[in-house]
C-alpha positions as CSV (number, residue, x, y, z in Angstrom):
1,X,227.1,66.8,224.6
2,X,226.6,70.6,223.8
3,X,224.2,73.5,224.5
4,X,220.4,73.2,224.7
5,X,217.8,75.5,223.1
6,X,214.4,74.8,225.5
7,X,211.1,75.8,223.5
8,X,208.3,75.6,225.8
9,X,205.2,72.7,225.2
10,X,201.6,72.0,226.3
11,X,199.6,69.4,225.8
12,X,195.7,69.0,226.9
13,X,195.2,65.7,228.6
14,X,191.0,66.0,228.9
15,X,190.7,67.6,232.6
16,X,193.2,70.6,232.2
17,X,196.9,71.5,230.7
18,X,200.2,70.1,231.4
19,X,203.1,72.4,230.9
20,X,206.6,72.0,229.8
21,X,209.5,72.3,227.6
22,X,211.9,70.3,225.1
23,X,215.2,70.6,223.7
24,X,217.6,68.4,221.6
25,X,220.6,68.4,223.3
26,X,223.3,70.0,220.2
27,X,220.8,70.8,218.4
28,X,220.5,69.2,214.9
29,X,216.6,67.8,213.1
30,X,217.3,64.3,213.8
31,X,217.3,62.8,216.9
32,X,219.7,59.5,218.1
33,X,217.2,58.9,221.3
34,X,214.5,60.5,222.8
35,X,214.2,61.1,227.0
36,X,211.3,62.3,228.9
37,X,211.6,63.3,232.5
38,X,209.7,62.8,235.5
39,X,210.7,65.6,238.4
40,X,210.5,65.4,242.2
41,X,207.9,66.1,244.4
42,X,207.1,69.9,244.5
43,X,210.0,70.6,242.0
44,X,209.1,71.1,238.5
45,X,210.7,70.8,234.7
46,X,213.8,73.2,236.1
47,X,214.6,70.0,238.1
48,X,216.8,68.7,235.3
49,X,218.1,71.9,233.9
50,X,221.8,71.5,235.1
51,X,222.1,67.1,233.4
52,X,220.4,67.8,230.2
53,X,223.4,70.2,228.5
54,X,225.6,66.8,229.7
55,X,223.7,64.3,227.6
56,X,225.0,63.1,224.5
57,X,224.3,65.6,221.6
58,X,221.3,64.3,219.6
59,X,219.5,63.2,222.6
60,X,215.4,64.6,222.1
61,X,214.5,65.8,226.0
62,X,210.7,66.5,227.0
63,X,210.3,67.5,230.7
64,X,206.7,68.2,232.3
65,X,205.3,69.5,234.9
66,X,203.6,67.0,236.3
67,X,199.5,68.0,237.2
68,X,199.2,70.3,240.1
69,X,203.9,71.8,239.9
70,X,205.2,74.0,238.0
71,X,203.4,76.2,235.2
72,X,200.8,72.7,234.7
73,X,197.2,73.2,235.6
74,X,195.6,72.0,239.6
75,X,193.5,68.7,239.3
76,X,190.0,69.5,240.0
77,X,188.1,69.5,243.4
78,X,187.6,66.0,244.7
79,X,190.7,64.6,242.6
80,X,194.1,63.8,244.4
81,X,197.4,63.2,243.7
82,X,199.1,59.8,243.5
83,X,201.6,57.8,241.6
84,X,199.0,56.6,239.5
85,X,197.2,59.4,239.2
86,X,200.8,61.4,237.6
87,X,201.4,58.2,235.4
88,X,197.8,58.2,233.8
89,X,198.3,61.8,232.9
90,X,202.2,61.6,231.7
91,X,200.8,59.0,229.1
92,X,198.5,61.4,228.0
93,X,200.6,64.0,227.4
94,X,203.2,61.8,225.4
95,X,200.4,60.4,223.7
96,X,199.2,63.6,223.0
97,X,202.6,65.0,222.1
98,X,203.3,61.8,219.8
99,X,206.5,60.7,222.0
100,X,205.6,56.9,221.9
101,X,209.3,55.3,222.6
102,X,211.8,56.9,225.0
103,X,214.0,56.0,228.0
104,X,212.4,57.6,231.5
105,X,214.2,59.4,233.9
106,X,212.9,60.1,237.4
107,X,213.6,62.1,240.4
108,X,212.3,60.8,243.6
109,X,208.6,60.7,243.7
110,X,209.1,61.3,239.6
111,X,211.2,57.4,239.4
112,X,208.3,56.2,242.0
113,X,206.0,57.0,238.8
114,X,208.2,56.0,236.6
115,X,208.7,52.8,237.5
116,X,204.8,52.4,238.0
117,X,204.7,53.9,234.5
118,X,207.2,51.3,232.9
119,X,205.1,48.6,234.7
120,X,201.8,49.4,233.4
121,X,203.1,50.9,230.0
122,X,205.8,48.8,229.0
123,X,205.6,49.9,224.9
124,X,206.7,53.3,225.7
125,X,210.0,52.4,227.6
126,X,212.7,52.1,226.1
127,X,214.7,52.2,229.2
128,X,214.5,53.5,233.1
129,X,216.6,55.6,235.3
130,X,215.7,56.0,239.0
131,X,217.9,59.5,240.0
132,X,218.2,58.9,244.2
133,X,215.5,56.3,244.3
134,X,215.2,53.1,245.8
135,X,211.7,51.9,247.7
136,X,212.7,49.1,250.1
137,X,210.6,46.3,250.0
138,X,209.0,45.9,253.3
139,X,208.6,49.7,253.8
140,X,205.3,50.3,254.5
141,X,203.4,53.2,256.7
142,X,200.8,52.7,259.2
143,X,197.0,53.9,258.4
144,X,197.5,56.6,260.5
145,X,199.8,58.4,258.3
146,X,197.5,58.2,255.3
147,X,195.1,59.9,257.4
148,X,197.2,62.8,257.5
149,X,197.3,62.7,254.1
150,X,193.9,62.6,254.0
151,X,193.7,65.3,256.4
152,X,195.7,67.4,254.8
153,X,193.6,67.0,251.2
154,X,190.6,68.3,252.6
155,X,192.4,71.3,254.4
156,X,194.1,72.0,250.7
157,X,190.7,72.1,249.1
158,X,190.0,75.0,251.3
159,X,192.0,77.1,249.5
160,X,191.5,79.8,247.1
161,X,192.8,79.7,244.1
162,X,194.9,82.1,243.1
163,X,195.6,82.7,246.5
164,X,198.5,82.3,248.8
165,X,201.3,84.0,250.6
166,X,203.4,86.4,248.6
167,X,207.0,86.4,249.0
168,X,210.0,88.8,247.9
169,X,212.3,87.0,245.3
170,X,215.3,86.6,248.4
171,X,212.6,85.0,250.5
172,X,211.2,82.1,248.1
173,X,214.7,81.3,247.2
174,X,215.5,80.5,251.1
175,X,212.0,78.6,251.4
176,X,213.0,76.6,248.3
177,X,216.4,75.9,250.4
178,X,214.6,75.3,253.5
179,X,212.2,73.1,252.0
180,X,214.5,71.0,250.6
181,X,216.9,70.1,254.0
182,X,217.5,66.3,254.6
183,X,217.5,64.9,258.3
184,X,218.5,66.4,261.3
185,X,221.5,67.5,260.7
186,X,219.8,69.9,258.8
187,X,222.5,69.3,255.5
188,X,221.5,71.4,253.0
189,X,220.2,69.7,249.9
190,X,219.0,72.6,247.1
191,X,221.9,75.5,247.4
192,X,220.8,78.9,246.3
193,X,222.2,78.6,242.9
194,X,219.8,75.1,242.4
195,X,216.9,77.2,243.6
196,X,217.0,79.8,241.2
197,X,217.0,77.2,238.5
198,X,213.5,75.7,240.3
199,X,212.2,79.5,240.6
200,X,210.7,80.4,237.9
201,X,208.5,77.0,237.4
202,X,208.3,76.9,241.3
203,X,206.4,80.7,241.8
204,X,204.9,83.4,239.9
205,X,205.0,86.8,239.8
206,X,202.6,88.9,241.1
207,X,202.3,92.5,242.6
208,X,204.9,92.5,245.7
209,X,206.8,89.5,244.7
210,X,206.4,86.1,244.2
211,X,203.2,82.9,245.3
212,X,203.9,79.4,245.3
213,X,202.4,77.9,241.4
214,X,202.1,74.0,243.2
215,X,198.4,72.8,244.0
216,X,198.9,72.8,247.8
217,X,197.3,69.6,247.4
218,X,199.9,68.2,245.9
219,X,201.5,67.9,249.6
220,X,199.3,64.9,250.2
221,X,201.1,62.3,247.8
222,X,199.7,59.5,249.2
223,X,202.8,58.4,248.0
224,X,203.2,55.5,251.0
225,X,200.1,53.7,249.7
226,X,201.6,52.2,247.1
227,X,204.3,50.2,248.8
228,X,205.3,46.5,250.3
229,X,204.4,43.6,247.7
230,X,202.6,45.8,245.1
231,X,206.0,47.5,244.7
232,X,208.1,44.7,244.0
233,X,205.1,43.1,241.4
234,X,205.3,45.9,239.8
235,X,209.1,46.3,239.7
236,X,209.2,42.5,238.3
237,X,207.2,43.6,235.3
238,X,209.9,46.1,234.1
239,X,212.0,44.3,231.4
240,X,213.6,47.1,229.9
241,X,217.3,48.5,231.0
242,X,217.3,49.5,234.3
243,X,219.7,52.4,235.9
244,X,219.8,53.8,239.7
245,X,222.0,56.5,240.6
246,X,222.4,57.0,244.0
247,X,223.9,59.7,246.0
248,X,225.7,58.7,249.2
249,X,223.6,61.5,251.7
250,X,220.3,61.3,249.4
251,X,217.2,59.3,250.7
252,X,218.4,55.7,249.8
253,X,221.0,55.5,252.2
254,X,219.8,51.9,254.8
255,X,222.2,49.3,254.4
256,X,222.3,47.4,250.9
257,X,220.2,44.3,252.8
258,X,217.1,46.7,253.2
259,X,217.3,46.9,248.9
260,X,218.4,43.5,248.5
261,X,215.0,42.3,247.1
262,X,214.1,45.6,245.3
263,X,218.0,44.9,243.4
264,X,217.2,41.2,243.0
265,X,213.7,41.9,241.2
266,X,215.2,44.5,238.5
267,X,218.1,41.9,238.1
268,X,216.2,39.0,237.7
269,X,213.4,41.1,235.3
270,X,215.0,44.2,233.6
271,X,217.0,43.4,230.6
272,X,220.0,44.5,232.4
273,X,220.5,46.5,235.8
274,X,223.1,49.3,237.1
275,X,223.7,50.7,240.1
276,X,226.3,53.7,240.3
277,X,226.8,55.7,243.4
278,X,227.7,59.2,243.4
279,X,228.9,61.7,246.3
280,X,226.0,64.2,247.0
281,X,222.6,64.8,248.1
282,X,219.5,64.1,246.7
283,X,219.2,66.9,244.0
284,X,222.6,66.1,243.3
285,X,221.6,66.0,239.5
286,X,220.7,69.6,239.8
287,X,223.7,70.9,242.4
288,X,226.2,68.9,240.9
289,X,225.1,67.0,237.2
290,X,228.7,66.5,236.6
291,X,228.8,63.6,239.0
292,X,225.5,62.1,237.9
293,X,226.1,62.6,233.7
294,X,229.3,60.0,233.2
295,X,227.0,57.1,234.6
296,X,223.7,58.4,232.6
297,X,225.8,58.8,229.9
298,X,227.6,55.0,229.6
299,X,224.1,53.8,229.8
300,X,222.2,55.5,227.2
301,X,225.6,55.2,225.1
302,X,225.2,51.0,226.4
303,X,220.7,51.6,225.3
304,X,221.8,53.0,221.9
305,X,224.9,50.0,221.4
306,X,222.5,47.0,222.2
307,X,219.5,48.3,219.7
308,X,222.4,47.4,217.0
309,X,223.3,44.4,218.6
310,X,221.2,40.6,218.0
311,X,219.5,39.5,221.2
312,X,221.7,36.9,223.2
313,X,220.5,34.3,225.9
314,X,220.9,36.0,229.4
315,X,222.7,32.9,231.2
């Protein structure tokens, strides 16, 4: 473990630029593992700002803006946004950046395209982490919420580019906060301190202040599509190691029965599966990383271990 020096990436992926930055965690020419990350919905690369100085030293990071967050160019008219649609692009960025085995870490909507991404891409994964993510199985939404999605596509596509509200610095980082508040008891996931680390990614600076640099397309994830039975198939193509951290007030919080399929599937598939739960919410890697590192650390130390280790029967 030990400091980080970022230096800042792009990579063209045919339709436009995606954005983002790497380190090695200690610094040092020779890397013991590589890690890319996949961020949240509306976060951006920042998102994972507060773990990465907590990884083992030697560890090789690569964190992108996925299309349409952050600094990474909008998808064109008449494109949207999906979990397939961010998994196409990641591989071409680490394609085009030459990272062609890693372990993948996601955040929310970033682990629901990282486990599609496993599934379909299997070669680059060396292992998966799923940071406050778990899709029960039979969760599925009615047609009439994918209309609003729908709804809310075209409205998006009205906009101007370039355009947008603009907002003094105190202002975005209390809409960041805002944003970001789980359930009705209105408990407050993204503190100030997290949303000054999201800031600079999340907005740009313009005359007056600061405007919002996510697609406002990129509301419409159209995220709920890809649920019931084609979640689990695809989960139960994931052999690699598989780890879920989950916070205790995050957004997998149903009782365990409403996961028991979604556990059996990585058990039964994935090379090995852990579960560790954590006390926080569901940035809880970005307000509090010392309670998500220990278990992120035991299993890339337990990912690193079994490479030198000969393959046993699973019994």
């Amino acid at each position: 473990m030990g400091e980080v020096a970022w230096r800042s990436v792009s990579v063209d992926v045919g339709w436009g630029t995606l954005r983002g930055k790497t380190c090695t965690v200690g610094g040092g020419d020779t890397p013991t593992l590589r890690l890319v990350g996949a961020h949240g919905w509306l976060d951006n690369a920042n998102s994972f700002d507060a773990l990465v100085p907590l990884l083992p030293a030697g560890v090789e990071v690569l964190v992108l803006d996925l299309p349409g967050h952050g600094m990474s160019d909008h998808l064109p008219l008449g494109a949207h946004y999906n979990p397939f649609t961010y998994a196409f692009n990641l591989r071409a960025a680490v394609t085009g950046l030459g990272w062609d085995r890693f372990v993948l870490m996601g955040h929310s909507m970033g682990a629901a395209v990282s486990n599609y991404f496993a599934a379909l891409f299997p070669e680059f994964v060396e292992a998966l982490i799923n940071v406050d993510f778990l899709r029960p199985f039979h969760l599925m939404e009615p047609v009439d919420r994918w209309r609003v999605y729908a709804f809310d596509l075209f409205k998006y596509e009205q906009f101007e580019s370039g355009g947008g509200t603009v907002y003094s610095e105190a202002e975005a980082i209390d809409r960041l906060v805002s944003a970001r508040i789980i359930g009705n008891d209105e408990e407050v996931n993204v503190d100030h301190e997290a949303a000054q680390t999201l800031l600079p990614r999340s907005a740009r600076r313009v005359e007056g202040g600061y405007v919002w640099s996510h697609d406002p397309k990129a509301r419409s994830t159209f995220l709920t599509v890809f649920g019931g039975g084609n979640w689990v198939e695809a989960l139960a193509e994931i052999r690699c190691p598989v780890l879920a951290v989950v916070a205790t007030r995050g957004v997998c919080v149903m009782p365990d029965r409403v996961y028991a399929q979604v556990y059996e599937t990585y058990r039964k598939n994935a090379a090995w599966f852990d579960r560790e739960v954590v006390e926080g919410t569901h940035h809880v890697h970005l307000t509090h990383p010392e309670r998500v590192a220990p278990a992120v650390v035991r299993f890339l130390a337990e990912v690193r271990a079994r490479r030198r280790r000969p393959a046993r029967a699973r019994l």
